[in-house]
C-alpha positions in Angstrom: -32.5 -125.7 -3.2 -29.4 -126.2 -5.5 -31.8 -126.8 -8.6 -34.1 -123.1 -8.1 -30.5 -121.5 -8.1 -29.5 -122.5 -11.1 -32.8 -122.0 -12.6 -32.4 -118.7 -11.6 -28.7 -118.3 -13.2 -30.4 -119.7 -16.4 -32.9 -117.5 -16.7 -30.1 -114.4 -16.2 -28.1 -115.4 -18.9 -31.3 -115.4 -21.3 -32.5 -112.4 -20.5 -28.6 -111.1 -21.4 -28.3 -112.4 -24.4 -32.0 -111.4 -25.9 -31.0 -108.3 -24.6 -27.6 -108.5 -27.0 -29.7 -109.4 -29.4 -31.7 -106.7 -29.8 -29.4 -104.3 -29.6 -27.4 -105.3 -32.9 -31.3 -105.7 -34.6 -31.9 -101.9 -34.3 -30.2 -99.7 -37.2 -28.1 -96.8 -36.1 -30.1 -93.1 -36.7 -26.7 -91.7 -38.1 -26.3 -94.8 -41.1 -30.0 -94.3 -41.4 -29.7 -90.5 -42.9 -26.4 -91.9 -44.8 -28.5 -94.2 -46.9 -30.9 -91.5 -48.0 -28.6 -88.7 -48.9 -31.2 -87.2 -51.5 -33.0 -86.0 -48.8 -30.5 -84.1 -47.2 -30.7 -80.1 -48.1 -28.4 -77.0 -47.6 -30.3 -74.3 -45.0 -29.7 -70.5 -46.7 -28.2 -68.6 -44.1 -30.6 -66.3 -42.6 -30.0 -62.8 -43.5 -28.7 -60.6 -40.3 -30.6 -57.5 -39.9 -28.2 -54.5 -39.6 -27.9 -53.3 -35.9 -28.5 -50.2 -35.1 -27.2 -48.2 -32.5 -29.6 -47.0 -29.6 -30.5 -43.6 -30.8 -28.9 -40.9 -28.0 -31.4 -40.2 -25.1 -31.1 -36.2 -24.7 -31.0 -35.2 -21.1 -32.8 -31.7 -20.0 -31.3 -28.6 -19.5 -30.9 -27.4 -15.8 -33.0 -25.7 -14.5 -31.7 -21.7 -14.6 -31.9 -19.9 -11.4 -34.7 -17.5 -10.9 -33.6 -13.6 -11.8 -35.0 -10.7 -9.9 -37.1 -8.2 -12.3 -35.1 -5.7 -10.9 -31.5 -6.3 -9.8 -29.8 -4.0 -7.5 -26.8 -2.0 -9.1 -23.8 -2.4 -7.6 -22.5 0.2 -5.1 -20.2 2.4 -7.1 -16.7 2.9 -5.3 -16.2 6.2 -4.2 -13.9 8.4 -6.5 -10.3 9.2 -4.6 -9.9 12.2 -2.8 -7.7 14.7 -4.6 -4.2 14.8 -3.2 -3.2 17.7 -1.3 -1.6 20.5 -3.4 2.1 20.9 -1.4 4.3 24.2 -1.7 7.6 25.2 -0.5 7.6 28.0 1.4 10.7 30.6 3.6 10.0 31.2 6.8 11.7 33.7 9.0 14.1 35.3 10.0 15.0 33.3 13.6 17.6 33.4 16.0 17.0 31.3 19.1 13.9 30.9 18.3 14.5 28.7 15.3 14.5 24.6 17.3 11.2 25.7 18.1 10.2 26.6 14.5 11.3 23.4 13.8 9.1 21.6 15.9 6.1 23.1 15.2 6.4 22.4 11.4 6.8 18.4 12.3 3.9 18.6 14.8 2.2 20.0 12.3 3.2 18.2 8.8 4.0 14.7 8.4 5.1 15.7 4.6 7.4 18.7 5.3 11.0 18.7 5.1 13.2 21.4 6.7 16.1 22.7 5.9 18.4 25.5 7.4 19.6 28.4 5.0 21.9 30.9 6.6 20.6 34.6 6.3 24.1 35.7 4.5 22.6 33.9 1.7 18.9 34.4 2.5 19.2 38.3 1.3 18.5 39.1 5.0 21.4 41.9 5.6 19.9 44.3 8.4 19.5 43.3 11.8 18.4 45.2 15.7 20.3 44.1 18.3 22.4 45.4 21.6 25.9 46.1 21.6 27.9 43.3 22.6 28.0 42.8 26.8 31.3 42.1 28.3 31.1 38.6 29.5 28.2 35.6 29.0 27.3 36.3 32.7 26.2 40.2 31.7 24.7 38.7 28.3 22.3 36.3 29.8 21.1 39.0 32.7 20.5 41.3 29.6 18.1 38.1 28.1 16.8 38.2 31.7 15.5 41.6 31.2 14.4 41.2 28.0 12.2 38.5 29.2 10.6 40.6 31.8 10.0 43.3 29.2 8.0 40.8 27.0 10.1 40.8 24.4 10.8 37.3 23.6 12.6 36.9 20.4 16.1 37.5 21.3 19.2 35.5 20.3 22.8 35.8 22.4 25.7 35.3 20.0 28.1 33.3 20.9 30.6 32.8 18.1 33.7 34.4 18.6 34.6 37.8 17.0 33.2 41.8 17.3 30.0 40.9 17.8 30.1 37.9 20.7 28.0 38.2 23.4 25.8 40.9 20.9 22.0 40.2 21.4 20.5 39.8 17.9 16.9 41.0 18.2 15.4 40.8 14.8 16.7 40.4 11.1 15.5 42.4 8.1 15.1 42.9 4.6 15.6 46.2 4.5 16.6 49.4 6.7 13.7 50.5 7.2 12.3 48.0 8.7 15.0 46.9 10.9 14.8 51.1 12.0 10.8 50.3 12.6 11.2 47.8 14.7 13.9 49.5 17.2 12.0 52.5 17.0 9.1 50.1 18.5 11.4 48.7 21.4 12.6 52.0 22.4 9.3 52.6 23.1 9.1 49.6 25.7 11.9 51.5 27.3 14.8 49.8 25.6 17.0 52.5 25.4 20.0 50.7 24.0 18.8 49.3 20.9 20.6 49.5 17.7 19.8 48.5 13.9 22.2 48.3 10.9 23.6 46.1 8.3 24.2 42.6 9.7 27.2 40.2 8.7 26.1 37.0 10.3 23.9 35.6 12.8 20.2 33.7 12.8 18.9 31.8 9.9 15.7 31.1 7.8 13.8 28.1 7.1 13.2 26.4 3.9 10.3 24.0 4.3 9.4 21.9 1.1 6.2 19.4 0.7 4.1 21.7 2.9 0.6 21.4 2.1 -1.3 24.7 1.5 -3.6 24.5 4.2 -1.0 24.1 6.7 0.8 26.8 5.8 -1.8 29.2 7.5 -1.5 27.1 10.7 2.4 28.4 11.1 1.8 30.5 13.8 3.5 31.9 17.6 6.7 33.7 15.9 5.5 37.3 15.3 8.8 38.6 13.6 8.8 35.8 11.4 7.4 35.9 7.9 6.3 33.1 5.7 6.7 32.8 1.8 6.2 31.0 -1.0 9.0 29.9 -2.9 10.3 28.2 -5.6 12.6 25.3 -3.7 14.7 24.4 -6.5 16.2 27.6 -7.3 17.3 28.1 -3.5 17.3 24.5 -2.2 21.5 24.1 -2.9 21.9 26.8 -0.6 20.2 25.1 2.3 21.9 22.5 4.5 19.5 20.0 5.6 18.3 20.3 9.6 
């Protein structure tokens, strides 16, 4: 068996060196183009074609919303009401009478303002009362009576002097009208009535920012009379209520 392995071993190291062999026979491709250098040529560079840029792709305009043939016009606001034309007015003369006055002209004007302006200054100088009573007690039973005569606009002065405890029953411009009016409540049966030149006593009222139709709404004091003044030729004179 020894001899068929080193037949076998021989015929190995044949084959390896034919194989050796043939490897240094065949001529390397490279030193092949290296002994034919004629043959070699220079490639032109091929020309690059400009690039050009993609051209822009143009989107389509939205769609627009529908429009009505005929659009409504729009509502058109209402023009302001005009603002109420305000006065200032004189009202009176009143004696105890006047809180009242007062309240009707807030109850009926939120605008108003009121202010107090003794008659001395009001031009008011002539007045009907009674004769001054002898104590408050005979004073107030004299207002008592009054009352139960219907004759409601009375005032009891109370300040000290010649004329406390009078009963002021109306103030006037003038003496005519002051003799008028106690003519009138002698009538009634009021026998001891007087009129003459007053020197103190009720007041009137100066009411500014009055508005024009309220004016006509100042009513329940009979002896009182309303007019329209200018306020800022008296309005220094009045104290404010």
């Amino acid at each position: 068996m020894k001899w068929i392995f080193f037949v076998l071993l021989f015929a190995n190291l044949l084959l390896a060196g034919w194989k050796q062999l043939e490897g240094k026979s065949q001529p390397n491709p490279l030193t092949r183009q290296e002994l034919h250098p004629e043959l070699i040529k220079i490639a032109k560079p091929i020309p690059q074609e400009p690039v050009s840029s993609p051209a822009p792709v143009s989107m389509p305009a939205p769609a627009s919303m529908p429009v009505p043939a005929s659009m409504p016009a729009p509502a058109s606001m209402p023009a302001p009401a005009p603002a109420p034309a305000l006065g200032c007015y004189k009202w009176g003369p009143f004696s105890t009478d006047a809180a009242n006055a007062k309240k009707a002209v807030a109850s009926l004007s939120k605008t108003a303002q009121v202010f107090e302006l003794p008659l001395s200054k009001a031009g008011l100088g002539f007045w009907v009362y009674l004769p001054p009573a002898k104590s408050r007690i005979d004073g107030m039973a004299r207002i008592r009576k009054l009352d139960g005569m219907g004759i409601k606009d009375h005032f009891l002065v109370k300040e000290t002097g010649k004329w406390q405890y009078a009963i002021s029953l109306g103030i006037f411009h003038t003496p005519e009208a002051a003799k008028n009016y106690a003519a009138a409540l002698g009538k009634k049966g009021l026998n001891s009535v007087r009129f003459g030149k007053r020197d103190g006593g009720e007041i009137e009222l100066l009411i500014s920012n009055l508005q024009e139709g309220e004016s006509s709404k100042l009513t329940g004091f009979p002896k009182a009379r309303l007019s329209k003044v200018d306020c800022s030729s008296i309005r220094g004179k009045a104290s404010r209520d």
